[in-house]
C-alpha positions as CSV (number, residue, x, y, z in Angstrom):
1,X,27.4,27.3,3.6
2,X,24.3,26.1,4.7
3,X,21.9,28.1,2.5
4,X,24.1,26.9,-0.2
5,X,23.2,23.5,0.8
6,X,19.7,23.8,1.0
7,X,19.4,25.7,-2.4
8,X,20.9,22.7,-3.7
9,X,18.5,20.5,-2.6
10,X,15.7,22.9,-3.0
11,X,16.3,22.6,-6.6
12,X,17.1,19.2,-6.9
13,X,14.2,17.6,-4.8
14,X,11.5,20.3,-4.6
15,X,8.8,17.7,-4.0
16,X,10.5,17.4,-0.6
17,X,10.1,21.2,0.7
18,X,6.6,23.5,0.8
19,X,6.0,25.0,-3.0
20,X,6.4,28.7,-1.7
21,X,10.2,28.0,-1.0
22,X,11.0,29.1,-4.2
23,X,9.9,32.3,-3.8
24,X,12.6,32.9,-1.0
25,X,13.2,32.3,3.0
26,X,15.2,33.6,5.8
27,X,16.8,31.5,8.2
28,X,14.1,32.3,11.3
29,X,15.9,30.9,14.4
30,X,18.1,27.3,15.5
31,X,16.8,25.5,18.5
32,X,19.2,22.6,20.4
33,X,17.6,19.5,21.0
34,X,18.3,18.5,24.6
35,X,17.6,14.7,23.9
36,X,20.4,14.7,21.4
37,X,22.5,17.8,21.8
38,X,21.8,18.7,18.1
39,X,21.4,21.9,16.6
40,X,18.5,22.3,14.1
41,X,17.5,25.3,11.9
42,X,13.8,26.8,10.8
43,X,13.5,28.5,8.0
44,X,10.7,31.5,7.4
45,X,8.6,31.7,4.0
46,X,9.0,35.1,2.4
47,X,5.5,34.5,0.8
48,X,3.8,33.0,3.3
49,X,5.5,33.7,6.3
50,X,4.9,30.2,7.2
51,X,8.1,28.8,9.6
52,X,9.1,25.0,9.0
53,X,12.0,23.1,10.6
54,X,15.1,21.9,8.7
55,X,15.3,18.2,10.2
56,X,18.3,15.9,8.7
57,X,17.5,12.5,8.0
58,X,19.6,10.9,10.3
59,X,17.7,12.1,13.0
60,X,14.3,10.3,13.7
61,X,10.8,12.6,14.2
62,X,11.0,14.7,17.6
63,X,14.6,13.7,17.7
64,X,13.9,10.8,20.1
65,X,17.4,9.1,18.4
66,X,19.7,9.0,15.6
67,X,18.5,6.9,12.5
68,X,21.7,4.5,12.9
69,X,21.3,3.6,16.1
70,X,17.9,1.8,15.6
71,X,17.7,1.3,11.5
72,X,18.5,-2.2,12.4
73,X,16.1,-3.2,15.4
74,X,13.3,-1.2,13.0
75,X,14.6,-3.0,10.2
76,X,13.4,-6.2,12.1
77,X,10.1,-5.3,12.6
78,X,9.5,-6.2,9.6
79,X,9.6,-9.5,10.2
80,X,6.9,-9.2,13.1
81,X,9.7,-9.4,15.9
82,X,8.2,-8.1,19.1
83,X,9.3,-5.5,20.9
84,X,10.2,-6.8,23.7
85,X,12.7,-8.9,22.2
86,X,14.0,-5.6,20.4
87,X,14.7,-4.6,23.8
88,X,16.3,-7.0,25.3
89,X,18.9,-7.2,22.0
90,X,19.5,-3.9,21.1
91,X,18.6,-2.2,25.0
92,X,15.8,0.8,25.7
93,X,12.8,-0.5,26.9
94,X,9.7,-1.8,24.9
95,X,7.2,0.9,24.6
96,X,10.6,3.1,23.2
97,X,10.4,0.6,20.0
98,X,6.7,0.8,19.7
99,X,6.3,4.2,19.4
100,X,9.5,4.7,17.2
101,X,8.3,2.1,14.9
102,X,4.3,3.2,15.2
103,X,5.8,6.7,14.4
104,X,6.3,5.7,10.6
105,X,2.5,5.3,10.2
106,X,1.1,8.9,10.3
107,X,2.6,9.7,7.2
108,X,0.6,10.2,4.1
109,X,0.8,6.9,2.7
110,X,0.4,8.4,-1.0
111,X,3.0,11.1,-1.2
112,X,5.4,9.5,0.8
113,X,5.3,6.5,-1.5
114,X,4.7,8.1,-5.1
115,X,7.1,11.1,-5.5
116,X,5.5,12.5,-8.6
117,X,2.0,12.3,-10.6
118,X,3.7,10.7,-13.2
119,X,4.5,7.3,-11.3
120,X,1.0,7.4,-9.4
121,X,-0.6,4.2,-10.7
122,X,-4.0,4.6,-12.8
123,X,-4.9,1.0,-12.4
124,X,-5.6,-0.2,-8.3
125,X,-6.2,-3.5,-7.3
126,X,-8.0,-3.8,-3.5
127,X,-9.2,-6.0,-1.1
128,X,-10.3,-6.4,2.7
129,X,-8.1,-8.2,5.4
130,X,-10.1,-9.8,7.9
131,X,-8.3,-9.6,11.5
132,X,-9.4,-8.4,15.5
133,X,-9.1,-5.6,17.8
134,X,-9.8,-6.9,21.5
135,X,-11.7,-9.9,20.0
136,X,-13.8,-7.9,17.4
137,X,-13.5,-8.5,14.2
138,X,-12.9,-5.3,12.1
139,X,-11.8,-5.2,8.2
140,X,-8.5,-4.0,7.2
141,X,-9.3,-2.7,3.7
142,X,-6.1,-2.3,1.4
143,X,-5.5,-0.4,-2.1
144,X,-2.5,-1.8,-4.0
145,X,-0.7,-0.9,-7.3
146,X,2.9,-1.3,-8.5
147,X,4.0,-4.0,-5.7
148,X,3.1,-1.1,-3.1
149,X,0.5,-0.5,-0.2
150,X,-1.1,2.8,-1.3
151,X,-4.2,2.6,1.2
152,X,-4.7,1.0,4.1
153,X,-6.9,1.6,7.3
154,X,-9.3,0.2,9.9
155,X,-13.2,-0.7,9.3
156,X,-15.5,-1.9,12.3
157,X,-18.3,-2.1,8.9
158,X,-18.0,-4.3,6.1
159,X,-21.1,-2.3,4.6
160,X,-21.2,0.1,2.0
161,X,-20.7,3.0,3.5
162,X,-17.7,1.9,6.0
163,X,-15.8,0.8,3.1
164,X,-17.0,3.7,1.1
165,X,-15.3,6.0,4.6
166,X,-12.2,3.6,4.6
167,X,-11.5,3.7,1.0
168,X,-12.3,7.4,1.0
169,X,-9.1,7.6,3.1
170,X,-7.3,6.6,0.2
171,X,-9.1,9.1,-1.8
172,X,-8.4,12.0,0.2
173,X,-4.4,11.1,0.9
174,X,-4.1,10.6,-3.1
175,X,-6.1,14.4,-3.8
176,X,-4.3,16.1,-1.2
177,X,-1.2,15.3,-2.9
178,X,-2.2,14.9,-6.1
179,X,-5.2,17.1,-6.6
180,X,-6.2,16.0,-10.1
181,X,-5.9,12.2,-9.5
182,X,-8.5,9.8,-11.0
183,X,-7.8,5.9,-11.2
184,X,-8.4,4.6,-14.5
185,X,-10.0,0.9,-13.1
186,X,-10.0,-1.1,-9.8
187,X,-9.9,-4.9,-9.8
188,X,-12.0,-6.1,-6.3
189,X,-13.5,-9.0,-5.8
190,X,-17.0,-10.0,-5.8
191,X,-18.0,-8.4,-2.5
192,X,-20.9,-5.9,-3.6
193,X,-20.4,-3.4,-1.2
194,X,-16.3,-3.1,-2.2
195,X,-17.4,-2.6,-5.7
196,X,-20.0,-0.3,-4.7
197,X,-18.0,2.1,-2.5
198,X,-15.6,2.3,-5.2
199,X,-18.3,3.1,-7.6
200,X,-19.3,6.7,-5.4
201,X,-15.5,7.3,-4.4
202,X,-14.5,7.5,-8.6
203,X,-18.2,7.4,-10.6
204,X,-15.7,7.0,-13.6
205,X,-13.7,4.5,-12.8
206,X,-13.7,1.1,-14.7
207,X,-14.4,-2.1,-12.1
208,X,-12.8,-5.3,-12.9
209,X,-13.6,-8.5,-11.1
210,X,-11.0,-10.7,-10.4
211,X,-10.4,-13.5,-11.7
212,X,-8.5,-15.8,-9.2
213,X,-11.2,-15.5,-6.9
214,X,-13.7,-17.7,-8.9
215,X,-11.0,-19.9,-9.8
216,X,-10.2,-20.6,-6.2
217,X,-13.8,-21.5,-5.5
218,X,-13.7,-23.9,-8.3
219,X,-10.1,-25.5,-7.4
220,X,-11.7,-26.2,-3.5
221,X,-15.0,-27.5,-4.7
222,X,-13.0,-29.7,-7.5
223,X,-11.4,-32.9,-6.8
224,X,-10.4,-36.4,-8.3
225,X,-9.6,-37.0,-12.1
226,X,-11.3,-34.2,-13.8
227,X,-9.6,-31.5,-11.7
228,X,-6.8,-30.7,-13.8
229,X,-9.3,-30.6,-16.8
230,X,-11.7,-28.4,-15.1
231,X,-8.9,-25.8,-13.9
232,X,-6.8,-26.0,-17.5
233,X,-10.6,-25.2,-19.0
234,X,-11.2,-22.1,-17.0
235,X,-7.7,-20.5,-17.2
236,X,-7.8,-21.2,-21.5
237,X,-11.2,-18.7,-20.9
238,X,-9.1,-16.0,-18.8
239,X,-6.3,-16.1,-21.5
240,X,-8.7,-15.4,-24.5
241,X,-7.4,-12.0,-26.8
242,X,-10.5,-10.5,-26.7
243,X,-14.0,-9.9,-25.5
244,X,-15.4,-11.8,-28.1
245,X,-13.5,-14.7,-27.9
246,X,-13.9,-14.5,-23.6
247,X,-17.3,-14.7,-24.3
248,X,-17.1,-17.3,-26.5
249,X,-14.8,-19.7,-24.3
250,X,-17.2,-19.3,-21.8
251,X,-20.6,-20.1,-23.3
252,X,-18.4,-23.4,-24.3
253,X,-17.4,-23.8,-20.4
254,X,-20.8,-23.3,-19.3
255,X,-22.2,-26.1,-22.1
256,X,-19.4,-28.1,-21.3
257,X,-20.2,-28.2,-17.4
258,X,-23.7,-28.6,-17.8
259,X,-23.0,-32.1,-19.3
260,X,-20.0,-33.1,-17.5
261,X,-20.3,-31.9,-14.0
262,X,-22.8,-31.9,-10.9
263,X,-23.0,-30.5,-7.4
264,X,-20.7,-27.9,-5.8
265,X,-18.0,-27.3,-9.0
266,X,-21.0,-27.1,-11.2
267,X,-22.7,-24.3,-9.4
268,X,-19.8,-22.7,-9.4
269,X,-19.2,-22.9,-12.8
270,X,-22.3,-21.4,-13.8
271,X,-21.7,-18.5,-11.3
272,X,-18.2,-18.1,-13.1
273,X,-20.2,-17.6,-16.4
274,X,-23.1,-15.8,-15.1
275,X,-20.7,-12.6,-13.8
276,X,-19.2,-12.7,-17.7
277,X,-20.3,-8.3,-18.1
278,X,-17.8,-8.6,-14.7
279,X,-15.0,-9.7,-16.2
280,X,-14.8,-7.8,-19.7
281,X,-14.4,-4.4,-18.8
282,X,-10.4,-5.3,-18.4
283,X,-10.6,-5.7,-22.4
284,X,-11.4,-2.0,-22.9
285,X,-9.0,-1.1,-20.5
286,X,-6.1,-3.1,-21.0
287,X,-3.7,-2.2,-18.5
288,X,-6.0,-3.0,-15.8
289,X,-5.4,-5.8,-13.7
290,X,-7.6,-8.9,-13.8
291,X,-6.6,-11.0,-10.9
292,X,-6.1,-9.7,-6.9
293,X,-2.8,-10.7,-6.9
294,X,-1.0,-7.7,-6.5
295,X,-2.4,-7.1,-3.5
296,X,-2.8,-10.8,-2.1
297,X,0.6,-11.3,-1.7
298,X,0.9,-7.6,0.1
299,X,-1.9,-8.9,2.5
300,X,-0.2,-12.6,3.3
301,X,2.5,-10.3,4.2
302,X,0.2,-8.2,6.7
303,X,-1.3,-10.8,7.7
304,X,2.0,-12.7,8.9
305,X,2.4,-9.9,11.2
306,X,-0.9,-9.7,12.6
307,X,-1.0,-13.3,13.5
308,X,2.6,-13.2,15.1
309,X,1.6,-10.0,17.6
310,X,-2.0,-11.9,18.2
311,X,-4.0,-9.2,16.0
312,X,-4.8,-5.9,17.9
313,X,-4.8,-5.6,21.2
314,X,-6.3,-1.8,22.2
315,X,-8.6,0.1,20.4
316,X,-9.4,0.2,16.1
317,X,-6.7,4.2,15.8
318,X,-4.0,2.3,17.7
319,X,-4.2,-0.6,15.0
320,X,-4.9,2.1,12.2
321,X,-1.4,3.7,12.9
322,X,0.1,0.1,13.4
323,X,-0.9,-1.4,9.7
324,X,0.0,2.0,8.5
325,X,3.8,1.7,9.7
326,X,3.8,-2.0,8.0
327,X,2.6,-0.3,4.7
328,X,5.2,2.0,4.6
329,X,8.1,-0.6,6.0
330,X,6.9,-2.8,3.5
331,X,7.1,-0.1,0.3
332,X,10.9,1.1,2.1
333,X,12.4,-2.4,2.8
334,X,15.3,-3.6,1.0
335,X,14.8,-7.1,-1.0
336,X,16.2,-9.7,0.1
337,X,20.1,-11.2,-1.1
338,X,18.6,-13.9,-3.4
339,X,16.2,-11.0,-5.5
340,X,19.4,-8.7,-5.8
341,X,21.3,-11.3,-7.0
342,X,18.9,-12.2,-9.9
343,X,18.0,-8.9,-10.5
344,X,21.0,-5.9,-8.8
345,X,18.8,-2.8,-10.6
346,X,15.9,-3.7,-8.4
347,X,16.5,-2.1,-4.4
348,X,13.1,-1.8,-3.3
349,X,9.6,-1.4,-4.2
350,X,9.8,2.0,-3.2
351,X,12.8,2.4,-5.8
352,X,10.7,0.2,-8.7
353,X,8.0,2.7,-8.5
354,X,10.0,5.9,-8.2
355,X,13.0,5.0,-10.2
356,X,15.1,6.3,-7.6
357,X,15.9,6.5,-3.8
358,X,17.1,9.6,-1.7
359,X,19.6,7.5,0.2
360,X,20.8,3.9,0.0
361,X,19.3,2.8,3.6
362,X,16.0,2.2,4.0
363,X,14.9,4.3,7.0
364,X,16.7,7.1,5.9
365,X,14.8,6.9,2.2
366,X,11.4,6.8,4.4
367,X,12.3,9.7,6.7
368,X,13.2,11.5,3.6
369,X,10.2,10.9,1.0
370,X,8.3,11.9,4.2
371,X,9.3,14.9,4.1
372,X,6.6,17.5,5.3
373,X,4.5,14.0,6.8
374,X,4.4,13.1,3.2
375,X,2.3,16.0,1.7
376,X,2.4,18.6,-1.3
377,X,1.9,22.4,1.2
């Protein structure tokens, strides 16, 4: 009964079991887990004679509890409440919440978000997330796409080559899972060294600068009556059809400002126009995004949780792992009541990615798509 089981699942979710299963196993041994008096089975590749463990979902890594009995106190972590508080609601003790909820971040981050090649996204937005570790102030740098964290990590340098080594995280999750992956474009902002580390990580890859940012410049340098004038101006240029007329719209701004305006929104508006071979490359790839949204609203998020556990508190790994296990509660959680009521197809963004989900609660979806810490063996 149990093989018949497993070669049902084998064939229906192979992306969750090591590729040399189809090529047979035998059951190898079953262990008991004292913790939880639970049985488990391994299994023994005939190919490989490699030995991996058949672990249910409603068991949590290590067996340290059954998914059920703390979905719910994990669930609220995702609202930044601390663990104390955890402990005094649902019992245990403190440090028994932080490491089943820091747990969640030494997953790969790419396969255990993006279950096939074909739902990878080609077009990335990033940014960096300023925050501390024991009053230092270290960058969280963050690759976004599809209303999903697909990279994130900890940088003590905001130089070229730490975000070249932080992004190339990112770079070698996505490979090892996806060994022919290339991004088609990456919007950043202006920072040189983002755009340059992305430049060595992909020497192909189309950079887009965003938008918003220069627009937000302008909106807090601009004030009084010719605000609204100024800001309706600068979005007609973003919503031009095509590189021509972009380019067009803003030799007009840049005329226009040179006789209307002085000081601060002035300069600004000339730095806008200057950075115009910037801002075009989204026209020859059109399904690029032009604006950091996509990932803004990811990092509010992050940084919402930060502020409420007073940034990091122990060394840059331990924070590494902690952002990590936000990323992937954030790609697992269920929307809210309001967004389901508008929209019932949509469940999660792990579901609008995907297309599907492996079970209907969140933590068991996550342990699930984790299967095998999230890789491709």
């Amino acid at each position: 009964m149990f093989r018949t089981y497993l070669d049902r699942q084998i064939a229906a979710r192979p992306e969750l079991f090591p590729e040399a299963v189809s090529a047979g196993y035998n059951f190898h041994d079953m262990y008991q887990s004292r913790k939880l008096k639970l049985t488990l089975r391994r299994i023994k590749l005939k190919q490989r004679r490699e030995v991996f463990s058949i672990r249910p979902s409603f068991v949590l890594p290590y067996c340290v509890a059954r998914t059920d009995e703390v979905e719910k106190a994990l669930y609220l972590r995702l609202w930044g409440v601390p663990f104390a508080a955890l402990s005094y609601v649902f019992g245990r003790n403190a440090m028994f919440w932080y490491r089943a909820w820091i747990a969640l971040g030494r997953a790969n981050l790419v396969g255990a978000t993006a279950k096939s090649e074909a739902v990878m996204p080609g077009d990335l937005i990033v940014d960096e997330k300023i925050t501390w570790v024991a009053g230092q102030e270290v960058s969280v740098p963050t690759t976004a796409s599809g209303g999903c964290f697909l990279g994130i990590t900890v940088s003590e340098r905001d130089n070229t080559e730490g975000l070249q080594a932080a992004y190339g995280e990112f770079q070698q999750e996505a490979k090892a899972v996806f060994p022919a992956y290339c991004p088609r474009s990456v919007c950043t902002d202006g920072w040189a060294a983002t755009r340059e580390a992305w430049r060595l990580l992909f020497p192909q890859i189309t950079l887009v600068l965003c938008y918003l940012h220069s627009v937000i410049k302008i909106a807090a340098r601009c004030t009084g009556q010719l605000r609204q004038e100024v800001l309706t101006r600068v979005w007609d240029v973003y919503h031009a059809e095509t590189k021509s007329k972009f380019s067009q719209r803003l030799r007009r701004l840049e005329q226009w400002s040179a006789k209307q305006l002085s000081g601060g929104v002035a300069e600004m508006l000339k730095k806008l126009c200057r950075r115009r071979v910037e801002f075009t490359p989204a026209y020859d790839c059109p399904q690029a995004a032009r604006t950091s949204n996509g990932v803004d609203r990811l990092l509010n998020h992050l940084d919402r949780l930060l502020y409420a556990a007073c940034y990091g508190h122990s060394m840059p790994g331990s924070l590494r792992l902690a952002v990590r296990a936000m990323a992937l509660q954030w790609n697992f959680h269920p929307y809210g009541k309001r967004l389901r009521e508008e929209k019932p197809m949509r469940i999660s963004p792990f579901h609008d990615l995907n297309g599907f989900v492996y079970h209907p609660n969140w933590l068991h979806n996550l342990l699930i798509a984790s299967s095998l810490g999230g890789l491709r063996l």
